[in-house]
C-alpha positions as CSV (number, residue, x, y, z in Angstrom):
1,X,-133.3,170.9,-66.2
2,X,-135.1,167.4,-66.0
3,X,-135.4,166.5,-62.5
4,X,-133.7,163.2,-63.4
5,X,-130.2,165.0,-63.7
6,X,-130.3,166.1,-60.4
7,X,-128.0,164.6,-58.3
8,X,-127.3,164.7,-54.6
9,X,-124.5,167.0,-53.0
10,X,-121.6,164.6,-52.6
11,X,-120.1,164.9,-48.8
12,X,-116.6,163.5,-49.7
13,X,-115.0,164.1,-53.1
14,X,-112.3,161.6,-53.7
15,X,-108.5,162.9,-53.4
16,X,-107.0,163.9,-57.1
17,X,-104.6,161.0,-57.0
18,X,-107.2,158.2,-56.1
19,X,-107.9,155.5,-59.4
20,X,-111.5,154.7,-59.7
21,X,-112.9,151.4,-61.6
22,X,-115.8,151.6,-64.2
23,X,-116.8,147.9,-64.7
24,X,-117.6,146.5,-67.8
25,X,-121.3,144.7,-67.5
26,X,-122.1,144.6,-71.2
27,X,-120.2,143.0,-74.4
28,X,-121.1,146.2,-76.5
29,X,-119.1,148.0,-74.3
30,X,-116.2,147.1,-75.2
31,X,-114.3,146.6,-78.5
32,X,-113.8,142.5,-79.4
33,X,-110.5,143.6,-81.8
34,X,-108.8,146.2,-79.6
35,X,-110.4,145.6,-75.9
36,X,-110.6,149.1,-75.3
37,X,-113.2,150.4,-73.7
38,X,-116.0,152.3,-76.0
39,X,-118.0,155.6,-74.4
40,X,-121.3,153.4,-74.1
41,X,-119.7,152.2,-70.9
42,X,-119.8,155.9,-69.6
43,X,-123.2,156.8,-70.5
44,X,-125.5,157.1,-67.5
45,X,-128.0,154.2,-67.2
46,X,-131.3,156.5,-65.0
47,X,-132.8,153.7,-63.6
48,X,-129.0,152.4,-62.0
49,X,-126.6,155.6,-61.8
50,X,-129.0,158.1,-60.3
51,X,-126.7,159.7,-58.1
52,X,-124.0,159.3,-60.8
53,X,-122.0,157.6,-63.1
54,X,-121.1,154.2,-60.8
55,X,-117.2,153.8,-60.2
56,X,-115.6,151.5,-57.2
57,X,-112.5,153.0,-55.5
58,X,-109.5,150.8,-56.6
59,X,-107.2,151.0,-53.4
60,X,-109.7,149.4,-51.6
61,X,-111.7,147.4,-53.9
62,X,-110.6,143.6,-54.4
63,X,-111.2,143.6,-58.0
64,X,-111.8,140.4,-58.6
65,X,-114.3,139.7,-56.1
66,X,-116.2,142.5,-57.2
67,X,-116.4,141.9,-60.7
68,X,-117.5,138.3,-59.5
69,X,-120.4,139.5,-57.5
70,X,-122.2,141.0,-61.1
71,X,-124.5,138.3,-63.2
72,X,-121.9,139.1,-65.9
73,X,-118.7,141.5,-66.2
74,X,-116.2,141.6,-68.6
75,X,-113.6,143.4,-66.8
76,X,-113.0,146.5,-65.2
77,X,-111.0,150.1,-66.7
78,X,-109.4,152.8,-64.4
79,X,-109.3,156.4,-64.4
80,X,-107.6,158.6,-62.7
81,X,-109.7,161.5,-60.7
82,X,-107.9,164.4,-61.2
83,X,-107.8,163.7,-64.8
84,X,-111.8,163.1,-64.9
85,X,-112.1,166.3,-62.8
86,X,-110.3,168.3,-65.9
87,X,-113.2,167.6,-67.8
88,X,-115.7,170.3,-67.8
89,X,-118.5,170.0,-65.0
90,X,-116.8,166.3,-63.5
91,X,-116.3,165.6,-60.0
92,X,-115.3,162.1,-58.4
93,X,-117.0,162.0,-54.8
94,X,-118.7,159.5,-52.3
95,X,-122.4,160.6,-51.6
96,X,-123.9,160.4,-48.1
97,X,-124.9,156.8,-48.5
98,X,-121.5,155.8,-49.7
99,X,-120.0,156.5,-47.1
100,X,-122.3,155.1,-44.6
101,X,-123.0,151.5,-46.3
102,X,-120.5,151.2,-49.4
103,X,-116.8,152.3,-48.8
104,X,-115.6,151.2,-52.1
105,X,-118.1,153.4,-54.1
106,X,-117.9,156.5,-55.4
107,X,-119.9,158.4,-58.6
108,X,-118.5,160.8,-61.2
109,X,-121.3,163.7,-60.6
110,X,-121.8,166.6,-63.9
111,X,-122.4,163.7,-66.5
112,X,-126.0,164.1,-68.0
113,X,-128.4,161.7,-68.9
114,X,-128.4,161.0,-72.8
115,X,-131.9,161.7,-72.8
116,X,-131.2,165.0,-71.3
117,X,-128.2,165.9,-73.0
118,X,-127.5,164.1,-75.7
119,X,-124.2,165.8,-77.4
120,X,-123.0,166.4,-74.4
121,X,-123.0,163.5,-72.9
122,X,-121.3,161.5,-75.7
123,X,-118.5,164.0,-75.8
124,X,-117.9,163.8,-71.8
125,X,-118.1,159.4,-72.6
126,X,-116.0,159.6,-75.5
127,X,-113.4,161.6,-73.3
128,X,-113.7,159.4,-70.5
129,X,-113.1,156.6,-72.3
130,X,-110.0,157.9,-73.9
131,X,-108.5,158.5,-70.9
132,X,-109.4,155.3,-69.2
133,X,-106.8,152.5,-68.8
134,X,-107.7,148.2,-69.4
135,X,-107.1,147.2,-65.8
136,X,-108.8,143.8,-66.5
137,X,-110.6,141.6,-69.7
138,X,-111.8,138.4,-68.0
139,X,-115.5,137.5,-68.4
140,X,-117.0,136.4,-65.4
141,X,-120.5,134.9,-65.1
142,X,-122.8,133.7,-62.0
């Protein structure tokens, strides 16, 4: 295993019911006809989503402020985190420093790193998009 995939133990794994955000911060991640969301959005960035894929707790995130505080968004999906947890591997958790400095945040832990795992992690993004809902579609920009 790549050290790269490793990812810290999360302390506080988010209640089944709880809806998690994945912001959109790049065009191609979305589709212009049909403003679904595509899987690139759920592919692991390593230099960014180190401890996990990035989502913001939605029942205490104020949406809009948050997508504002991005150089560019262009909305924000949800999913729900007993759904993402019935994919293989998946958890929805707050890690240590989540909890100590940013409430809202939480990761989705078990996705790879393309580099790593490259079928796999497509199949987990293409799932998780499918299963993701268009919360919002407004492009914002600093």
């Amino acid at each position: 295993m790549n050290p790269s995939t490793i990812e810290p133990v999360p302390i506080t794994p988010l209640p089944c019911e709880e809806i998690v955000l994945r912001a959109l911060l790049k065009k191609n991640w979305f589709d212009e006809e049909t403003k679904r969301i595509k899987a690139d959005a759920f592919i692991r960035d390593p230099r960014k989503d180190v401890d996990g894929l990035s989502v913001n707790i939605h029942s205490t995130t104020d949406v809009p402020l948050w997508l504002a505080e991005f150089n560019r968004s262009f909305g924000a999906d949800t999913l729900h985190s007993g759904r993402i947890r019935m994919l293989p591997g998946l958890d929805v958790a707050q890690t240590d420093e989540d909890v100590a400095d940013q409430l809202n945040h939480a990761v989705i832990t078990g996705v790879p790193f393309a580099d790593d795992e490259p079928k796999l992690a497509e199949s987990l993004a293409s799932r998780l998009a499918a299963m993701s809902r268009t919360l919002d579609r407004t492009k914002r920009q600093r």
